[in-house]
N, C-alpha and C positions, 0 to 999 in steps of 0.2 A: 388637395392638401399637400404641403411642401412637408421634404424630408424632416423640416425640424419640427414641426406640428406632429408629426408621426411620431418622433422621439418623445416629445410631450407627453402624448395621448401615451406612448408605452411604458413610460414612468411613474403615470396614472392610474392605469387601468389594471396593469401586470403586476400587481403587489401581490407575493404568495401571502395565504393565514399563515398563523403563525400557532400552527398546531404539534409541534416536536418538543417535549417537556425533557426537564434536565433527564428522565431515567431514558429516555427515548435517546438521546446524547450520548449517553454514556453507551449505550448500547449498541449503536451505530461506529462507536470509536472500540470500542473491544471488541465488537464483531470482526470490524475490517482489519483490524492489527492481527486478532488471532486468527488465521486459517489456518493450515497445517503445515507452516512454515519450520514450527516449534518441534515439530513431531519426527524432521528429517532434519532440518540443518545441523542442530548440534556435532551430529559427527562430521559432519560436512567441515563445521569450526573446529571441530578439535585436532584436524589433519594440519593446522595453519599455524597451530602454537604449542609451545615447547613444553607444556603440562598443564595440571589440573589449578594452577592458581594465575596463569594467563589465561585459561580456558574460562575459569568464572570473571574475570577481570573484563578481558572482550564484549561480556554479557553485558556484567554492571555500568562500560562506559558507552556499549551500545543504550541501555535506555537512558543513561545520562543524556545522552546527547540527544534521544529523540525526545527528553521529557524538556531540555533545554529549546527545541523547535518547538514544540506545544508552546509552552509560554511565550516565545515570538510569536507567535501563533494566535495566541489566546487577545494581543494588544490589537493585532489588525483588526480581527473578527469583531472585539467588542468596538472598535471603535470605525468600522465598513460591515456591520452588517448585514450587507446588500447580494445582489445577485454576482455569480459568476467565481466566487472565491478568489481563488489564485490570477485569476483573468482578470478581474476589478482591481486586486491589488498591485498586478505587473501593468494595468493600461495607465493607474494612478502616480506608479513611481517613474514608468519611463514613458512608453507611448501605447496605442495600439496595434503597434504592429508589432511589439515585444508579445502582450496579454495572447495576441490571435499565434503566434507561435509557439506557447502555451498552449492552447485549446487544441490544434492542429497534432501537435505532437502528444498531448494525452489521446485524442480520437485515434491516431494512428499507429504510438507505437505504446504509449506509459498506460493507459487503460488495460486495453488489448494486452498488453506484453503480461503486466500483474493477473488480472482475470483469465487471463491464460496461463499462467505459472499454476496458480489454485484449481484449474478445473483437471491439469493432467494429474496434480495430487489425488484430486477426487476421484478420477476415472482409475486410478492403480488400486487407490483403498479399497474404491467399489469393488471393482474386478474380483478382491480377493475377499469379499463378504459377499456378496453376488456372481460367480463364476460362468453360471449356467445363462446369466440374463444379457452380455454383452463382453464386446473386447475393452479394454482400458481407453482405447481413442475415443471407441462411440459412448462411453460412460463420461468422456470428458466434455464432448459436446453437447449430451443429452443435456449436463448441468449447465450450459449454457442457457440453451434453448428452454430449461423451463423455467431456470430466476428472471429470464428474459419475460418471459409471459406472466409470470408471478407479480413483476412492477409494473406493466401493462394495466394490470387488475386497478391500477390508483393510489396514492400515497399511503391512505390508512390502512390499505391493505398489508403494502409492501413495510412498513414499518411494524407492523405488528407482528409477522413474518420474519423481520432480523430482530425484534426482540426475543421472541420465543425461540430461535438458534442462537441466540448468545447466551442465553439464560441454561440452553441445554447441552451449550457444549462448556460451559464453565465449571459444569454441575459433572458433566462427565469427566472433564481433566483432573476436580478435586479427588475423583472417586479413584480413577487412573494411579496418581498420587499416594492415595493411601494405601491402595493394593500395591506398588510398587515396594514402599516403604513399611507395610508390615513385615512382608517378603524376608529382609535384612537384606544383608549387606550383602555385594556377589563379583565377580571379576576380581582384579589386583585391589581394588580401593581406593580411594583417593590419595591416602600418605603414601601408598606403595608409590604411585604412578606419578606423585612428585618428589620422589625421591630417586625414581630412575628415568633423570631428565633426557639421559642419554642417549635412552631408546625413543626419543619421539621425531617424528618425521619431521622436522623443522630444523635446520640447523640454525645455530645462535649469532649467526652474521647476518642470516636473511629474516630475524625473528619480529623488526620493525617492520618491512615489505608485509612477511606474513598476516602482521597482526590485521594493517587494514585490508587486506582479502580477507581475511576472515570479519571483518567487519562490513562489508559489501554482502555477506551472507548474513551475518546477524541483522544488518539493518533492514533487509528484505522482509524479517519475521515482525520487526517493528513499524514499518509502511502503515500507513494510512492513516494516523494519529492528524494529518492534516485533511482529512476528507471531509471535517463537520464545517471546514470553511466554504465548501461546496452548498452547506442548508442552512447558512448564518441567515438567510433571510427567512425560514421559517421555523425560526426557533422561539418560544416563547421566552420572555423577560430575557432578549440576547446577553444585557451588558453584566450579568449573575452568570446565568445559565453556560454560555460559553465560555469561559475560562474555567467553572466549576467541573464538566463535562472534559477539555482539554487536560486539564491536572490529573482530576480522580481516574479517568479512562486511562492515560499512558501511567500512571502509579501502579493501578490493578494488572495492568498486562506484566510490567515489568515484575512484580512479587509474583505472579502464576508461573512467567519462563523462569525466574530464578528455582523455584518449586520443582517446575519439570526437568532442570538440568542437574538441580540436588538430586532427583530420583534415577534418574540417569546415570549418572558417577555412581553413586550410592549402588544403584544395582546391576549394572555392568563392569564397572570400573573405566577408567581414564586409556588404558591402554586398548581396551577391547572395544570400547566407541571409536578408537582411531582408527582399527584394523578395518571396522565397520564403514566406516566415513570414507577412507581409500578405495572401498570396492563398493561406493554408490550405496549401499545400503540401509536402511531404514531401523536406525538405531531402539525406537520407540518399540516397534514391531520387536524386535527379537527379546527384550526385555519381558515383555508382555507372553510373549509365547515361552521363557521359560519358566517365569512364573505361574503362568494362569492356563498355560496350555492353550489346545487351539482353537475351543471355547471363547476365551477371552480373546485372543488372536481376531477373532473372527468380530467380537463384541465391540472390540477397540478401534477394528476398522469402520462400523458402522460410527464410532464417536469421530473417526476422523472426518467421515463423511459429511455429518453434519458441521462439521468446523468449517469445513470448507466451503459448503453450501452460505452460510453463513457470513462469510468474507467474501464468495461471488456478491451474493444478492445486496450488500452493503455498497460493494462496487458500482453495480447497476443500478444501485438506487440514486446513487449520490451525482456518478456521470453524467446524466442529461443535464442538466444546472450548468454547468460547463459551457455545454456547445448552444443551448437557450438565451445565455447572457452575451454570448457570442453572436448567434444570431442576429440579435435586435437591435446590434450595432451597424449589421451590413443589411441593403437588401435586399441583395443579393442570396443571402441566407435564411431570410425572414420562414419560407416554407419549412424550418427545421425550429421554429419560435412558434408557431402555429397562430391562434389570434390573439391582440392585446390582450382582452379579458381573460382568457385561460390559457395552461401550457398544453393546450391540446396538442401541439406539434413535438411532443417529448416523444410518441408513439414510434416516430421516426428515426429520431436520433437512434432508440434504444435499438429496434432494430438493424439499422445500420454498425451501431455500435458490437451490436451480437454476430453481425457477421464476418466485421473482422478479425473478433475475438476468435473465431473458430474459423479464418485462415492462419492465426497463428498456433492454434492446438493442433492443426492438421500438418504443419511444418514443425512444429516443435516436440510434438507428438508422440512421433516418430524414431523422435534419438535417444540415445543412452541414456545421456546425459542433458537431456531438452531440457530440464526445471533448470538445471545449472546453468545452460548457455542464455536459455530466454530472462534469466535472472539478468544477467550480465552484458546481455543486449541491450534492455531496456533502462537499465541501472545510470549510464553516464547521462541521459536526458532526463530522469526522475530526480536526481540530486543537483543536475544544472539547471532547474528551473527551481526545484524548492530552494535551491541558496542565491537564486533572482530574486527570488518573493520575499527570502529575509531581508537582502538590500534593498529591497523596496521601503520596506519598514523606516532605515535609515532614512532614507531618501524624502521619504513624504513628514519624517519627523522636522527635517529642514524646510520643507517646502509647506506645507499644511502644520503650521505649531502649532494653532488654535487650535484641532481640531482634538488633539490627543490629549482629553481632560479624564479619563476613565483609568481602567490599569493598565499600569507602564512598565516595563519588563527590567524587573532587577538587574543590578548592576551592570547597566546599559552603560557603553556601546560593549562590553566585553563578552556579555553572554550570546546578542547576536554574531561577533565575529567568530567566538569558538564555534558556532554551529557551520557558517559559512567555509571556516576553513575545513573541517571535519569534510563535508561534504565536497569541497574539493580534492581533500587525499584519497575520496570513495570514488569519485569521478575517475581517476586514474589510476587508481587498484584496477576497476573495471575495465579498463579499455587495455591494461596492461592482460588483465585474462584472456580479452578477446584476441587480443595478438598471440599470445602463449597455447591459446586452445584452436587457432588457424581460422578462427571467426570472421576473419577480416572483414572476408568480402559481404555479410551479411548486414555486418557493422556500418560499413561506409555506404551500405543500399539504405537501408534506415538514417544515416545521419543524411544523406543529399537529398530522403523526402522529407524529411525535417527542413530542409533548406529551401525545397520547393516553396514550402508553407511559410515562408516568408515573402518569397517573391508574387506568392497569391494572393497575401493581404496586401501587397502595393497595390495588386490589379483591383481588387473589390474598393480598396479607398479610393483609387483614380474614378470607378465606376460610380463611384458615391459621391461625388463629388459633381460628376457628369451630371447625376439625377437632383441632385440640390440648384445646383444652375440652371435646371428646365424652366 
């Protein structure tokens, strides 16, 4: 059977069902957006901008812009939706050896780097709801190692499993919420704290610089609103379903973080989030433990927990799809696509996937400041590929006209370039931290195997090509 008979037979045979219904969508996109990103960055942002009405500003233009990528988003998906997401839509607008440097650099730094930002959140919350049962590292990889075996279990499994943690940690953020905000009002306030701009760690020369660092942390809490392009092919009634799941998912996150940062201000105040945010600490927590005590202290870390859990297993669900569509391009890789008929070879990926994830929980782990730096490591390759995948967009609208008869993203071409440019000032807020924070050399270790990963899909296509002319 020649290679292209193979390809045939895999376009044939490797159709996923299409068993993922719009609540199952939606759930998957709030799950992976909310982990407990929300729960720490805030003061993280509030140290970047010069009071409490940039601080809500940064928020509102952080979901503007990731609700503005959703709807880019929502035009490929309904109108590719096929295997491999991001990887179909970057082998369609350039080649595949753009899509495979993609795939490569999600398997080895943008999975991994995210998935491991969320599991050292988890292993700290844990630590301090669980103290007696483990150290914060080994709590970070244990939630590795069991979402890892949780999607093992099968799709129906693993989706019923991030519905029921979105459902519960939604239920607990509103409840958080309310207990914050019956509480009243606590700290300076918010008129106090924008009235004495003076005292904010920002000065007003560097307040453009700051804002997009501070938006390189907001955007982190917004992540993963593009992951349902990863299960555009087993989604039911795609070309509803997908834009419906896109829109309503990144609107709901965005009204809950605006929620959590109201109760936030509201019960700490603007100036005691920043003093928080400057000394790493976990703004959400102290809030909770002056109100609720350490009862709720304790209650609230178990809510983080499952947030977190939550946005692991959404990650791991969605990754294999990735390196599977990748796979069955090369033949090199086919043993990670496992047989035409089934993705039995997912078992592999995830595995593999799980253990790099926790070489980097075991190096990031470790530091102060690991959630901040793995953020900001992994940050300039997550936004230079997703502002690849919007040009892609452009690209196949020229190239493919016919094909784009479904929804088409308002006020085109300007809402795709606000996104792409967006993500280019986050590209270099981030690499401007990793200079400023002495990262370098970690930086340039990860970006030269990103580069390897280019020069490996030359070798696989030369080798594919060798096997096609046998």
């Amino acid at each position: 059977m020649t290679e292209k008979n193979i390809d045939q037979q895999v376009e044939s045979n490797s159709s996923p069902r299409r068993v993922l219904t719009l609540f199952d969508c939606i759930c998957i996109i709030v799950g992976t957006i909310i982990g407990a990103g929300i729960f720490v960055m805030p003061a993280v942002v509030s140290t970047h901008v010069p009071d409490v009405q940039w601080f809500f500003a940064v928020w509102v233009f952080g979901g503007a812009i990731a609700l503005i990528g959703a709807i880019c988003f929502a035009e490929l998906t309904t109108t590719y939706p096929d295997r491999g997401g991001d990887y179909g839509y970057l082998k369609r607008g350039y080649n595949k050896q753009v899509g495979f440097a993609f795939s490569w650099a999600a398997f080895w730094v943008i999975r991994p780097g995210n998935i491991g930002a969320m599991a050292i959140i988890f292993g700290k919350f844990a630590s301090q709801a669980f103290p007696w049962l483990a150290t914060p590292l080994w709590f970070a990889i244990y939630s590795v190692v069991v979402m890892t075996a949780t999607n093992l279990l099968g799709v129906t499994f693993g989706k019923t499993v991030q519905n029921f943690l979105t459902i519960a940690k939604v239920t607990g953020i509103l409840l958080v919420l309310s207990a914050a905000l019956m509480y009243g009002l606590g700290g300076d306030g918010p008129v106090e704290s924008a009235a004495n701009v003076a005292t904010s760690t920002v000065e007003s020369d560097s307040a453009q610089t700051s804002f997009w660092l501070a938006m390189v942390f907001v955007m982190f809490t917004f992540g993963g609103w593009n992951d349902i392009a990863f299960v555009a092919s087993e989604v039911q009634q795609p070309e509803k379903n997908l834009l419906r799941s896109l829109i309503l998912g990144t609107s709901v996150v965005l009204v809950i973080y605006l929620l959590v940062n109201l109760a936030l201000v509201v019960g700490l105040g603007f100036t005691e989030m920043s003093r928080l945010g400057s000394k790493w600490e976990n703004p959400t927590s102290a809030l909770i433990e002056t109100r609720l005590g350490p009862q709720g202290l304790a209650m609230f870390a178990v809510l983080v927990c499952m947030s977190c859990l939550g946005a692991i297993n959404a990650m791991i669900f969605t990754s294999p799809r990735i390196y599977w569509a990748t796979a069955l391009d090369y033949p090199s890789l086919r043993w990670l696509a496992g047989s035409f008929e089934s993705r039995q070879g997912w078992w592999r990926a995830m595995l593999l996937q799980g253990a790099v994830t926790i070489v980097f929980v075991a190096v990031f782990g470790q530091q102060e400041q690991g959630i901040d730096n793995i953020v900001a490591a992994t940050a300039p390759y997550f936004w230079l590929f997703l502002s690849l995948t919007v040009i892609s967009l452009m690209i196949c609208r020229v190239r493919y006209r016919g094909q784009f008869t479904g929804f088409r993203t308002p006020l085109y071409p300007l809402l795709p370039l606000i996104f792409v440019t967006a993500c280019g000032l986050m590209m270099v807020q981030a690499w401007n931290y990793l200079w400023e924070q002495k990262l370098w050399l970690p930086a340039f270790l990860i970006g030269g195997w990103v580069l390897i990963g280019v020069v490996f899909s030359l070798v696989l296509e030369k080798r594919k090509r060798i096997i096609e002319n046998r």
